[in-house]
C-alpha positions as CSV (number, residue, x, y, z in Angstrom):
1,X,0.0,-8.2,23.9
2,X,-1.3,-11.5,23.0
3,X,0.9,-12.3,20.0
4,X,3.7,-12.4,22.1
5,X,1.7,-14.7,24.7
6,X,0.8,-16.9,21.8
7,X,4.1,-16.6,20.3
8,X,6.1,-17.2,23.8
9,X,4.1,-19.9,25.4
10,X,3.8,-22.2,22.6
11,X,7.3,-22.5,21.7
12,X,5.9,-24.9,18.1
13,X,3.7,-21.6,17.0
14,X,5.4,-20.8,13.5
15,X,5.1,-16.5,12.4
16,X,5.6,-15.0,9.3
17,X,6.3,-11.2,9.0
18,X,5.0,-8.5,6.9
19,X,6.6,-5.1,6.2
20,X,5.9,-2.1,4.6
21,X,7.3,1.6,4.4
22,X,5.5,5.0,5.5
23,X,5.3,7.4,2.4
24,X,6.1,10.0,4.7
25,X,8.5,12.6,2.5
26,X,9.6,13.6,6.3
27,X,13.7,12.7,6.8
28,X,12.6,9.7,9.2
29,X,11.6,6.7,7.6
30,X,8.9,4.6,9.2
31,X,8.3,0.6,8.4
32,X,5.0,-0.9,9.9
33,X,5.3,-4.5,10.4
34,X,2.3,-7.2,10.7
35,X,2.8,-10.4,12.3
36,X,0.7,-13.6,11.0
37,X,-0.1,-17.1,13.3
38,X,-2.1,-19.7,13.2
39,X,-4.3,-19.1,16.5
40,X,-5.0,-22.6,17.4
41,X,-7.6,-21.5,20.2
42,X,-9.5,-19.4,17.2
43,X,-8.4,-22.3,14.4
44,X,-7.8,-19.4,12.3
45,X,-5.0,-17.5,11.0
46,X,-4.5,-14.5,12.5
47,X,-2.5,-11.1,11.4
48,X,-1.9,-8.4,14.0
49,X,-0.1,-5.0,13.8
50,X,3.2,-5.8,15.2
51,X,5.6,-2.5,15.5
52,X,5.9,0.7,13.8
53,X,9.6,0.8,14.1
54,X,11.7,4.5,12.9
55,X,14.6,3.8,10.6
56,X,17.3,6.3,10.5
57,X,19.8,3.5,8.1
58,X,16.7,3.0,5.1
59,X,19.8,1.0,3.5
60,X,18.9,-3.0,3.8
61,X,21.1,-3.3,7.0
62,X,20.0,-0.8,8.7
63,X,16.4,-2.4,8.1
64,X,17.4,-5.9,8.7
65,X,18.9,-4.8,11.9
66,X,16.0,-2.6,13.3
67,X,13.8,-5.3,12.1
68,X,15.9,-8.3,14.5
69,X,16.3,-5.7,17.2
70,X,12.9,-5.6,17.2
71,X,11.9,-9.3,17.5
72,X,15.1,-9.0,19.7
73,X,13.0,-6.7,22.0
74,X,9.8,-8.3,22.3
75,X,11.6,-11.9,22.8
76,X,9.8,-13.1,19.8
77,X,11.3,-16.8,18.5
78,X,12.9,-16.5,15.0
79,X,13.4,-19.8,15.1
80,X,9.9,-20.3,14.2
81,X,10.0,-17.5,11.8
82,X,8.6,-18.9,8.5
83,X,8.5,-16.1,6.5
84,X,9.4,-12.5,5.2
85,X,6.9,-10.7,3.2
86,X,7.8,-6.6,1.2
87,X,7.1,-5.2,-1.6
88,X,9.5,-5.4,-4.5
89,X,12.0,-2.4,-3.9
90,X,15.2,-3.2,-4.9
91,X,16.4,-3.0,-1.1
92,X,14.0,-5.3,-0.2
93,X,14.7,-7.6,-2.9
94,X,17.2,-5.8,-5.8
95,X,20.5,-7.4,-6.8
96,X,23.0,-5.9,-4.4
97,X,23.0,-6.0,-0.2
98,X,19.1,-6.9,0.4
99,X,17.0,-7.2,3.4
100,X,16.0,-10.6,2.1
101,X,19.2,-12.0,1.9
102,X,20.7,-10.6,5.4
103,X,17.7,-11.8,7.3
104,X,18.4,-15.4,5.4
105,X,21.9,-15.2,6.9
106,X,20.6,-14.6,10.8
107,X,17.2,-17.2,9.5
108,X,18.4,-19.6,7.5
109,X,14.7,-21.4,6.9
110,X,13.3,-18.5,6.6
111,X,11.0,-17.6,2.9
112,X,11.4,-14.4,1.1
113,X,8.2,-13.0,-0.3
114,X,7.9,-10.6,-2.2
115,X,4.4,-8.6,-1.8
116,X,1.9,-9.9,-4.5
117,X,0.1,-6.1,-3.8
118,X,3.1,-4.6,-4.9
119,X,3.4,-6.8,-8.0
120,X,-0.1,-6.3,-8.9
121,X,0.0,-2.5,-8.8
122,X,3.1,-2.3,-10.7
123,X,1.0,-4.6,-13.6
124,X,-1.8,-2.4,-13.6
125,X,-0.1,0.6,-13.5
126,X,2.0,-0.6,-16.7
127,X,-1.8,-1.6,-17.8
128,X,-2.9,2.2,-17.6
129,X,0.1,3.9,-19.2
130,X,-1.5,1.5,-22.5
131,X,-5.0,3.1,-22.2
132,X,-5.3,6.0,-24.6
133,X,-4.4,9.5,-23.0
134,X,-7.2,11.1,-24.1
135,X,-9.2,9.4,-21.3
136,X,-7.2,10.7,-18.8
137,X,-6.6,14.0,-20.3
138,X,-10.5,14.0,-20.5
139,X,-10.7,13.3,-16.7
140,X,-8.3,15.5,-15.5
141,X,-9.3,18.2,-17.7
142,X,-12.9,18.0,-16.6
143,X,-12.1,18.2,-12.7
144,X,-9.4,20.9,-12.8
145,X,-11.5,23.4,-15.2
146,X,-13.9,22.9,-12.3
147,X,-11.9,22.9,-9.3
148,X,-9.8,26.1,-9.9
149,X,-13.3,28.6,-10.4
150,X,-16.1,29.0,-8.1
151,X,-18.3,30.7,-10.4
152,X,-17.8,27.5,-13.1
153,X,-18.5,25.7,-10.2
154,X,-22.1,27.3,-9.5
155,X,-23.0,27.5,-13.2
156,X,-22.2,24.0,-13.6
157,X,-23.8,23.6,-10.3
158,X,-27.2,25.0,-11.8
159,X,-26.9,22.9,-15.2
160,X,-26.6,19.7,-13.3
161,X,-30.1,20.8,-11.5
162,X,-32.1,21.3,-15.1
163,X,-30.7,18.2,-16.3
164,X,-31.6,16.5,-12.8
165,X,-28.0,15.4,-12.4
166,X,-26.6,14.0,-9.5
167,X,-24.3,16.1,-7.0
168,X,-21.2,14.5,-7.7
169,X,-18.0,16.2,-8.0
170,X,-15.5,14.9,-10.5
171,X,-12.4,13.0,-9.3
172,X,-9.1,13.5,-9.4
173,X,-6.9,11.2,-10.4
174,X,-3.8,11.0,-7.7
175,X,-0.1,9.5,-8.4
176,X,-1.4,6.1,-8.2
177,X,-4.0,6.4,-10.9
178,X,-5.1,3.1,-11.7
179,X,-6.6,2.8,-8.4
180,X,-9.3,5.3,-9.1
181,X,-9.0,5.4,-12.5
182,X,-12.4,3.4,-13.2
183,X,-14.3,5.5,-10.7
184,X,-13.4,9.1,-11.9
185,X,-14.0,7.6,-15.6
186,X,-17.2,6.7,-14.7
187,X,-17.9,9.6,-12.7
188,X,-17.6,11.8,-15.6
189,X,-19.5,9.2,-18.4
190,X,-22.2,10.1,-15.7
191,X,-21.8,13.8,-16.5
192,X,-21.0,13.5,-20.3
193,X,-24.1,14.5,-21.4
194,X,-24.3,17.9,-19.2
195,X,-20.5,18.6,-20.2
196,X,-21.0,18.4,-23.6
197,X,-23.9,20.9,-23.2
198,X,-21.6,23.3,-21.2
């Protein structure tokens, strides 16, 4: 692996350490962890998939050890471990026993980040739940009505060809609506014409 190369020969290359969970519902927890260096041969920074590690302890020392055992194992320097970076969960980063704290006790220099992704999607998410719910009532009423009948599938199949409208199926919103909020809104302003005609 070069990371390791890079990270073993040149003793003065600092790291910094991303992690995130699997949303797996199975009873194994999985965290994926990224590694980022400065590649002075590149003169870029580089991030590379580091470990998918199993977790059968998801409390924050059972994640704080897996995580050392596993720089332990690949002989990686945590003395030049700059930084931690997860999203906001409160064993990541809550009040009581967190993963950020226990690795500051084993890596004293070491910065807690907590993952501006995360942050963001919880913003917008708060954002959406302001929107009026008749917009997504709309959305999701127009893609299940379709979705759950193949014969209101073909007739509105047929209407879309005399109105010469695109092929497009409607979009479902999922859990983490925001995300495709904007594009299964606009897929059906596309359509609003034919629907109303429906």
């Amino acid at each position: 692996m070069y990371l390791k190369d890079a990270l073993k020969k040149k003793s003065g290359t600092f790291w910094s350490v991303g992690k995130d969970e699997s949303t797996d519902i199975s009873t194994v927890n999985q965290f994926a962890m990224i590694v980022q260096y400065c590649d002075k041969c590149k003169k870029r920074f580089v991030a590379e998939p580091f470990d998918l590690i199993e977790v059968n302890d998801a409390t924050a020392k059972g994640i704080s050890s897996s995580l050392m055992e596993a720089f332990e194992k690949e002989d990686l320097p945590t003395c030049n471990l700059i930084a931690f970076c997860a999203d906001t969960c409160n064993t990541m980063f809550g009040i009581h026993n967190l993963v950020s704290v226990i690795l500051k006790q084993h890596i004293p220099h070491l910065i807690n980040i907590k993952c501006s992704f995360h942050s963001i999607h919880l913003c917008s998410n708060q954002a959406c739940l302001e929107l009026p719910k008749l917009i997504e009532e709309f959305v999701r009423g127009s893609c299940t009505h379709f979705s759950r009948s193949a014969k209101r599938r073909d007739t509105y199949k047929r209407f879309k060809k005399l109105y010469d409208i695109p092929e497009h199926v409607f979009l479902l919103l999922g859990q983490k609506r925001w995300l495709a909020l904007e594009y299964a809104v606009n897929r059906s302003l596309e359509q609003i014409e034919l629907l109303l005609e429906y």
